[in-house]
C-alpha positions as CSV (number, residue, x, y, z in Angstrom):
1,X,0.0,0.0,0.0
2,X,1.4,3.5,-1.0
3,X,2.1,5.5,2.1
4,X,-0.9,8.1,0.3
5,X,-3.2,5.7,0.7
6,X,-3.2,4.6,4.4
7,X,-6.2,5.4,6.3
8,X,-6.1,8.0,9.1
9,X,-8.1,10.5,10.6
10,X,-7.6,13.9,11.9
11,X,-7.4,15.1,15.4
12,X,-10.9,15.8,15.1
13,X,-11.9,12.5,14.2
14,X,-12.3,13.0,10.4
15,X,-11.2,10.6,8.0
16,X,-7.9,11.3,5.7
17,X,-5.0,10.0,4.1
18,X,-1.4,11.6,3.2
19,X,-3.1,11.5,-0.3
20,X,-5.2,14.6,0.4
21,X,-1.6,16.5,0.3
22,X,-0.6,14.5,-2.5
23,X,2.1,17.0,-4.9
24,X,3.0,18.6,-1.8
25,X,6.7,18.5,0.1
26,X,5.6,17.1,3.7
27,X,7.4,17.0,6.8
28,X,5.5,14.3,9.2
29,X,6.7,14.7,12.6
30,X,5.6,12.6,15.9
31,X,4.0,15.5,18.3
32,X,3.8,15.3,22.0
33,X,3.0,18.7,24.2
34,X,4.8,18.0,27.5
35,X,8.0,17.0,26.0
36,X,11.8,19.1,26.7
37,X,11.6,19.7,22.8
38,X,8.1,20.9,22.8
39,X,9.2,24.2,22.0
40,X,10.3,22.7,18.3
41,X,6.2,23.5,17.5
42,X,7.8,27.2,17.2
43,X,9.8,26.4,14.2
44,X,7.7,23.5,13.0
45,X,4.9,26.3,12.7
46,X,7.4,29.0,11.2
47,X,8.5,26.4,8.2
48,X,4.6,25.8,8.0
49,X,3.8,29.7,7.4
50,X,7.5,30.4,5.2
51,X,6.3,27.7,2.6
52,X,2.5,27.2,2.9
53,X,2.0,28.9,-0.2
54,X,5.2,27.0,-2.3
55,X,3.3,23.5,-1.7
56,X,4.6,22.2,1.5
57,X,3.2,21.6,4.7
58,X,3.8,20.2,8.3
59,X,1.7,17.4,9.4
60,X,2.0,16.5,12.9
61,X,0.9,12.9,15.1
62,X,0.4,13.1,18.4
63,X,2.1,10.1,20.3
64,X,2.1,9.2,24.3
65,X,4.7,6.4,23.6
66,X,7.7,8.4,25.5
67,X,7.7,8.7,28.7
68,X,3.7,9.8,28.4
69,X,4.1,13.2,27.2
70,X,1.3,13.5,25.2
71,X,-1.6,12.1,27.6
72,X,-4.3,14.7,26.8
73,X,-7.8,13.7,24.8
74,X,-7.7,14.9,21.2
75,X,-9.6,18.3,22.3
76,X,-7.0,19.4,25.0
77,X,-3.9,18.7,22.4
78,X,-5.9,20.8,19.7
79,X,-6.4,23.7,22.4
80,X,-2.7,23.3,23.7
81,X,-1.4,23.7,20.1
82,X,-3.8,26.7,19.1
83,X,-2.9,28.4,22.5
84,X,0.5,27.8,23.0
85,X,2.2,28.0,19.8
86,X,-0.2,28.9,17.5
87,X,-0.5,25.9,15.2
88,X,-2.2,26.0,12.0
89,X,-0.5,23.3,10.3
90,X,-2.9,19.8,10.1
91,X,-2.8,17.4,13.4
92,X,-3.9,13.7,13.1
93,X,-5.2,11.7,15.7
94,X,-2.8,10.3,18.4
95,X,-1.2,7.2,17.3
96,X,1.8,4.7,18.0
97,X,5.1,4.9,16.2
98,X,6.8,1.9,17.7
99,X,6.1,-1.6,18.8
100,X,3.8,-3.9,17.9
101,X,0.6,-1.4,17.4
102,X,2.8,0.8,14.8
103,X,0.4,2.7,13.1
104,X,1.0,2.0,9.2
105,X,1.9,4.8,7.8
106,X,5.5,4.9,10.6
107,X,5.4,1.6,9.3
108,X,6.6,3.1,6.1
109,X,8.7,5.7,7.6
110,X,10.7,4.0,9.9
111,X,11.8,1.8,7.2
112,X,13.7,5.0,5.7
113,X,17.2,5.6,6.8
114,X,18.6,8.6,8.5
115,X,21.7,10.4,7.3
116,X,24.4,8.1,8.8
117,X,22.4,5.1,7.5
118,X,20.2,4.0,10.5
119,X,16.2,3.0,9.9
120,X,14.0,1.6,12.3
121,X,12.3,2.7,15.5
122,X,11.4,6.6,16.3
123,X,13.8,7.7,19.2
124,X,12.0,10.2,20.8
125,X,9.6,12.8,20.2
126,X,10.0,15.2,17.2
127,X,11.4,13.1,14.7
128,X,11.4,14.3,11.2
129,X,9.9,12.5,8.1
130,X,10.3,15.1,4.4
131,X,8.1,13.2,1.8
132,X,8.4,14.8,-1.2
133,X,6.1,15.4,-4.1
134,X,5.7,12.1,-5.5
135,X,5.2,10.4,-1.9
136,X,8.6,9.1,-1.6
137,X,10.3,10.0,1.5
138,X,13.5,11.6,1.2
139,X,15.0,12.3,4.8
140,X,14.9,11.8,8.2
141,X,16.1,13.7,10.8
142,X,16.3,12.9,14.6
143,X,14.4,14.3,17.6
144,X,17.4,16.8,18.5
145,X,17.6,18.1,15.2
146,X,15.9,21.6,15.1
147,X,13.2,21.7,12.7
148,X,15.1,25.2,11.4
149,X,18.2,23.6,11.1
150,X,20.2,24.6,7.8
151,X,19.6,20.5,7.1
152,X,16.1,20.2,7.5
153,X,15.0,24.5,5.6
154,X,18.1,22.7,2.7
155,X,16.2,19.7,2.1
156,X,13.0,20.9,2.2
157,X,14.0,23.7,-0.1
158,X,15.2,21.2,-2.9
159,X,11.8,19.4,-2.9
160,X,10.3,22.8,-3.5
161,X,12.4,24.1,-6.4
């Protein structure tokens, strides 16, 4: 199955799929709002509102998998993101990115390598997924790696050009 065409739904409970941003550059990132890296929705939501209008867009997945630091209902992560840090990029419902309930579409991701080589499980909160136009994904970049880094604004730029 084609990582577009995996069932999800939104935080709100609607049903989508990464195919309803199909021709876009995407950067999928695991979410969780009591989390020391937290403060990374600052620059996730500045690269959202930089190059909104070039095609790209954040997409972020709530997860409670580490350490519990994303235990709110769907409605108290939607208001924490709104209030805090002003999120207008799309939010899915809270899933799992590890383990034995891996949702499907980190099924996918997880199976991409990061840049010295290394696939497999999400380390922490905030990791990076860039899919680009076509729906292949084309980096990954760890939970420490700011989402304004000169690696993550480079790569996302050459999926835009």
């Amino acid at each position: 199955m084609a990582i577009y065409d995996i069932p999800l739904r939104t935080l709100s409970g609607d049903p989508a799929t990464l195919g309803d941003y199909a021709g876009q550059t995407l950067l999928v990132v695991n979410v969780a709002s009591k989390c020391g890296l937290t403060p990374q929705y600052e620059g996730l939501e500045r690269l959202q509102k930089k190059y909104e209008d070039k095609g790209f867009t954040v997409l972020g997945f709530p997860c409670n998998q580490f350490m519990g630091q994303e235990p709110g209902s769907a409605e108290e992560i939607q208001e924490f993101c709104s209030a805090t840090y002003g999120v207008t990029f799309p939010l899915f419902e809270k899933i799992e990115v590890n383990g034995d309930n891996r949702h499907p579409v980190y099924q996918e991701l997880t199976a991409v390598p990061d840049a010295s080589g290394e696939a497999g499980d999400v380390q922490w909160n905030f990791e990076k997924f860039l899919i680009g136009k076509d729906g292949d994904v084309v980096a990954r970049f760890r939970p420490r790696t700011e989402p304004e880094s000169a690696e993550v604004v480079s790569a996302i730029e050459s999926q835009l050009s």
